[in-house]
C-alpha positions in Angstrom: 33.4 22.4 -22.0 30.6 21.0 -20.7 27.4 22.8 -18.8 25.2 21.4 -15.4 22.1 20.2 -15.9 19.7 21.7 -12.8 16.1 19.9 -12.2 13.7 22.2 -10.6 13.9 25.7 -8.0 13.7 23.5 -5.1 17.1 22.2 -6.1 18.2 25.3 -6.8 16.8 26.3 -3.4 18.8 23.4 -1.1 21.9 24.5 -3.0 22.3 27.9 -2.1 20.6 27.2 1.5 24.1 24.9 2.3 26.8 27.2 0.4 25.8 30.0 2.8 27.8 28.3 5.6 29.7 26.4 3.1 31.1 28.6 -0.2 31.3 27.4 -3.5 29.8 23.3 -3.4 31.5 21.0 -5.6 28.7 18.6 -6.0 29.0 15.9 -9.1 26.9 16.8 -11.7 25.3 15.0 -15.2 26.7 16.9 -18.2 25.9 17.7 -21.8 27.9 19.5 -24.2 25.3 22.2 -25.5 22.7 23.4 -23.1 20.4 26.3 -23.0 21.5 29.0 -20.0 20.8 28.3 -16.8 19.6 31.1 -15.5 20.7 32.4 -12.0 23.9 32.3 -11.1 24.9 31.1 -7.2 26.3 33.5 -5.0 27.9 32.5 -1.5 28.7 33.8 1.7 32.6 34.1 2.4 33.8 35.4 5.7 36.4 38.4 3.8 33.9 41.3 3.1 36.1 42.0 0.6 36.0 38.4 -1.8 32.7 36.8 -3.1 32.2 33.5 -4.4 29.4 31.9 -6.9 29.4 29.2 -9.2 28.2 29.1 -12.7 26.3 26.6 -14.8 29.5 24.9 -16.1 31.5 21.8 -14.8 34.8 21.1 -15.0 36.7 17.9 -15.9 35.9 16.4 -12.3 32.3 16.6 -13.1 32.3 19.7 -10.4 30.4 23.5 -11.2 33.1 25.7 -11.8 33.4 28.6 -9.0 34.6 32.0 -9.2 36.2 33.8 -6.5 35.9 38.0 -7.3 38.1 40.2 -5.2 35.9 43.7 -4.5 39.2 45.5 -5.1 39.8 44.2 -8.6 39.6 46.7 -11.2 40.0 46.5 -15.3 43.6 46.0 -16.4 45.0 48.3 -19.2 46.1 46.3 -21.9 49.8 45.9 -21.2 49.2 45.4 -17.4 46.7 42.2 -19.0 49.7 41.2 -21.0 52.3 41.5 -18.0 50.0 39.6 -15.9 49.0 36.3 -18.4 53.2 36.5 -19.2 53.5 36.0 -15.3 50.7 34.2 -14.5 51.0 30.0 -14.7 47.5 28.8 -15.9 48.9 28.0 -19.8 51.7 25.2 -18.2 48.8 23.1 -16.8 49.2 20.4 -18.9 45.4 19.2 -20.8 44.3 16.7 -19.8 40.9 14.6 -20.6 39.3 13.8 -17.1 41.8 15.9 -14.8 41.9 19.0 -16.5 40.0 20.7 -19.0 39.4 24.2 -20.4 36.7 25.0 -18.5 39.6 24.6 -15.6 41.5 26.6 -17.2 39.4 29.2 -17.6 38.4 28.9 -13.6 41.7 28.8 -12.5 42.9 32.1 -14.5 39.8 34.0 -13.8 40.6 33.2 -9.8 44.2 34.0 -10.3 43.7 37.3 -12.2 41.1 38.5 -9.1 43.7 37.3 -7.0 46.4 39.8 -8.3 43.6 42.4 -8.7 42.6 42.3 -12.3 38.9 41.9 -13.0 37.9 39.1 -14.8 35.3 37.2 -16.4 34.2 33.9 -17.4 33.1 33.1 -20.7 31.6 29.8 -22.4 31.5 30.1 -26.4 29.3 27.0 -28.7 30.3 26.2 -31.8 28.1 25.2 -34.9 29.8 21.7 -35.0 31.3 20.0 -31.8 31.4 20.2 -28.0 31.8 24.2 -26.7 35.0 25.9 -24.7 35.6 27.8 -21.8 38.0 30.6 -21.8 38.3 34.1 -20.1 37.6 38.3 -21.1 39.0 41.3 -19.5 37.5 44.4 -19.6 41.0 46.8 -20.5 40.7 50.4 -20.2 42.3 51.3 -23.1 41.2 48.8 -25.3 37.4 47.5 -24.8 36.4 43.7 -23.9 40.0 41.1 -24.7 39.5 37.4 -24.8 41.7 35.2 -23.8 42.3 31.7 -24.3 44.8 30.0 -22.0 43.6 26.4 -22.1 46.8 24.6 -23.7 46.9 21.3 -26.1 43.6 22.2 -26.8 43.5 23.7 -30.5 46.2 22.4 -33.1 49.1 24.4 -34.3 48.9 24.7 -37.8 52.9 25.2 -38.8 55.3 26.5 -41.8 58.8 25.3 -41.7 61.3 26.3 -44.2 63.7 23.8 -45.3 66.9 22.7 -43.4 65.2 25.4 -40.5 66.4 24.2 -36.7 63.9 22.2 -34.6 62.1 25.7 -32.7 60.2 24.7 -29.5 56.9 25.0 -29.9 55.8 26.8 -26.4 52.3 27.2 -26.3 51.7 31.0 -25.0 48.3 32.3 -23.6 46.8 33.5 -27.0 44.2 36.3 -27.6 40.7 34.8 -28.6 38.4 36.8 -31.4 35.2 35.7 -30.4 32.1 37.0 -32.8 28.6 35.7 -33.1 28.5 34.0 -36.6 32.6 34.0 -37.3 35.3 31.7 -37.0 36.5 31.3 -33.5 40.1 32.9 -33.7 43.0 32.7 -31.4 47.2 34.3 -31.9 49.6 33.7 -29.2 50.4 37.0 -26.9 53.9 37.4 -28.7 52.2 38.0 -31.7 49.2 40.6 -31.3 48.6 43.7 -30.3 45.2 44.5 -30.8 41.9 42.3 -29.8 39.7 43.8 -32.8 38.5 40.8 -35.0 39.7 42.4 -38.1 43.7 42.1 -36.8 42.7 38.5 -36.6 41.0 38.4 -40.2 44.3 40.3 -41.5 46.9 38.0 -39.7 45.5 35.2 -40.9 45.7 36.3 -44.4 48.9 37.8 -43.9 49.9 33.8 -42.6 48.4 32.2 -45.5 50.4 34.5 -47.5 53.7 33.8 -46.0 52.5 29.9 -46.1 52.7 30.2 -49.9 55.7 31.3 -50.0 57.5 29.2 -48.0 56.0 26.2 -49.9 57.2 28.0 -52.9 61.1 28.6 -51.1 60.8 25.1 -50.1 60.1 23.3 -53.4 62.7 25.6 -54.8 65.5 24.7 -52.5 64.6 20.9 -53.1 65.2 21.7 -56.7 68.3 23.4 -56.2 69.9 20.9 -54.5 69.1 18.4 -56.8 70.9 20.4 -59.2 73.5 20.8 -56.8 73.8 17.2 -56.6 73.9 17.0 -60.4 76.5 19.5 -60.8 78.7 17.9 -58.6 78.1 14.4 -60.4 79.2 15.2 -63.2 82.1 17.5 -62.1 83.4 14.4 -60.9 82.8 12.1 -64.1 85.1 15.1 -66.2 87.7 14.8 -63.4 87.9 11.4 -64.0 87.8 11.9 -67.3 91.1 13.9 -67.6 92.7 11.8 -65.1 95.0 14.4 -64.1 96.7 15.4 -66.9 97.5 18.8 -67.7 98.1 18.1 -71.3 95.7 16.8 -74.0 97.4 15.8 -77.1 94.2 14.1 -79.3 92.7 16.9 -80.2 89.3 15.5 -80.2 89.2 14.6 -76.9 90.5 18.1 -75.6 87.5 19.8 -77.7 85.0 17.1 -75.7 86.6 17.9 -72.5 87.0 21.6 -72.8 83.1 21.9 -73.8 82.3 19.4 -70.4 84.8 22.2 -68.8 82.6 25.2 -70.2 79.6 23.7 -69.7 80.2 22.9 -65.6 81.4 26.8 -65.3 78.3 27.7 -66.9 76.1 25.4 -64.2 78.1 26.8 -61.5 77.6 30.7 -62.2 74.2 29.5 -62.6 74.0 27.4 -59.5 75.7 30.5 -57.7 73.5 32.8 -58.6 70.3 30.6 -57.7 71.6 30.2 -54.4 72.6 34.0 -53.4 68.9 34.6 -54.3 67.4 32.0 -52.3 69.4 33.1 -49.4 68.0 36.2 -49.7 64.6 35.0 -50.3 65.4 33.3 -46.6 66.3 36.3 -45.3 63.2 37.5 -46.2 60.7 35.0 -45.1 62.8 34.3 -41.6 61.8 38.0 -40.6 58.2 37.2 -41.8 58.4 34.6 -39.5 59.8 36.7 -36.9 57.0 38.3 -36.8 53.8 36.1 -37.1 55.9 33.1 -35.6 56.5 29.9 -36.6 53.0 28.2 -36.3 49.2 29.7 -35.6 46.1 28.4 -34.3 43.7 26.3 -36.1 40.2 28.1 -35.6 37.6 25.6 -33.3 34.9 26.5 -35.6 32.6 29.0 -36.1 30.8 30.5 -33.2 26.7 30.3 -32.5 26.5 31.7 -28.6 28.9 33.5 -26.5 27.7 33.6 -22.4 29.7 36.0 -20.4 29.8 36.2 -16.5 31.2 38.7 -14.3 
């Protein structure tokens, strides 16, 4: 996310002199990834009493100021009419693209939607300690203070846990809930998968994914272990059948001792192997409900967070 460099009042001036007559400008602008604020924000003259327009010290991937369109009637969502309306609403299928369509689009385009279907939004830009910043959006709920949320997809990379022989899952990128603090890890979890904005539910699923991470590994490594025993088992269950060759009758006493004891010992490997295997299945059981319900990949953090700008 990238912010407009302005030179100058008198600039400033001609600016908002034109947008009276014209609304937002989309003027080409020189960028920079981290900028002080700019301050004053441009508001324009729009024919409905009801909307307003103003554009903010951002441009998007076109190299165009990003402009917000606020609805009078708006008002602050509670926090299952936010969730009913980012499940609805269409901004997280915009594919990402470098040079067509960034976050800082994203952002603009669900902020505009949101006011459009009467939910009050806002605007944020967030700078990291290391790298270029984002853009993403807040909502003020009623029933649950100030939510962020991030709908920019292909943006942040899924970090992902599969257990062994699982099927293929799609891997549909949801709008996610952002956890945004000054000084902290920049945090994100797909809608399925929170229900609370507070930073600590972040700090606790992550944890509680880490967790389940370990175990899978350890689930994994064991089933690669068991089936090599498998494997084994079933090796040498076929040398002894060769090895008695059908017969049902051993006569050389030696021989039936050898086989018998091969015969004992593959019963032994199989109650073992049988017993191995109905706990692993039940370990699965286990960790597929886990998954059920902190999902099959999370969000790598963008780094840790120096400045937060929010505009209404």
């Amino acid at each position: 996310m990238k912010k407009k460099t302005i030179v100058g009042s008198i600039a400033i001036a001609a600016i908002v002199a034109v947008a009276i007559f014209t609304g937002c400008i989309e003027e080409d602008v020189q960028t920079s990834t981290k900028l002080p604020k700019i301050p004053g924000l441009t508001e324009f003259f729009n024919p409905n009493p009801n909307v307003t327009e103003q554009t903010l010290p951002y441009v998007k991937a076109s190299g165009l100021r990003v402009c917000l369109v606020n609805y009078k009637n708006a008002t602050d969502p509670t926090w299952d009419e936010l969730i009913s309306f980012l499940e609805s609403d269409d901004t997280d299928e915009q594919p990402y693209i470098e040079d067509l369509f960034v976050c800082a689009d994203f952002a603009e385009m669900l902020h505009n939607n949101a006011e459009e279907s009467g939910i009050k939004a806002l605007y944020v830009g967030v700078d990291f300690v290391v790298g270029e910043g984002h853009a993403l959006n807040a909502f003020n709920t009623t029933d649950k203070g100030l939510v962020y949320v991030d709908c920019t997809r292909g943006f942040s990379t899924p970090i992902t846990a599969e257990l062994t022989d699982s099927e293929k899952r799609e891997e549909r990128e949801h709008d996610k809930i952002a956890y945004v603090v000054e000084g902290k890890e920049y945090g994100s979890i797909s809608i399925d998968k929170t229900t609370s904005s507070e930073y600590w539910f972040y700090e606790d699923y992550t944890k509680k994914w880490e967790d389940l991470e370990k175990h899978i590994d350890a689930y994994n490594r064991d089933v690669e272990e068991y089936n090599k025993a498998v494997k084994a088992y079933k090796r040498d269950g076929e040398a002894y059948e060769r090895a008695v060759g059908g017969r049902t009758y051993i006569s050389d006493p030696e021989e039936y001792e050898r086989l018998n004891k091969m015969y004992n010992e593959l019963k032994a490997r199989e109650n073992e192997l049988d017993t191995r295997g109905n706990e692993l299945d039940a370990r699965r059981e286990r960790l597929d409900e886990r998954q059920e319900d902190f999902g099959n990949y999370r969000w790598e953090s963008l780094g840790v967070v120096t400045n937060v700008e929010v505009y209404w």
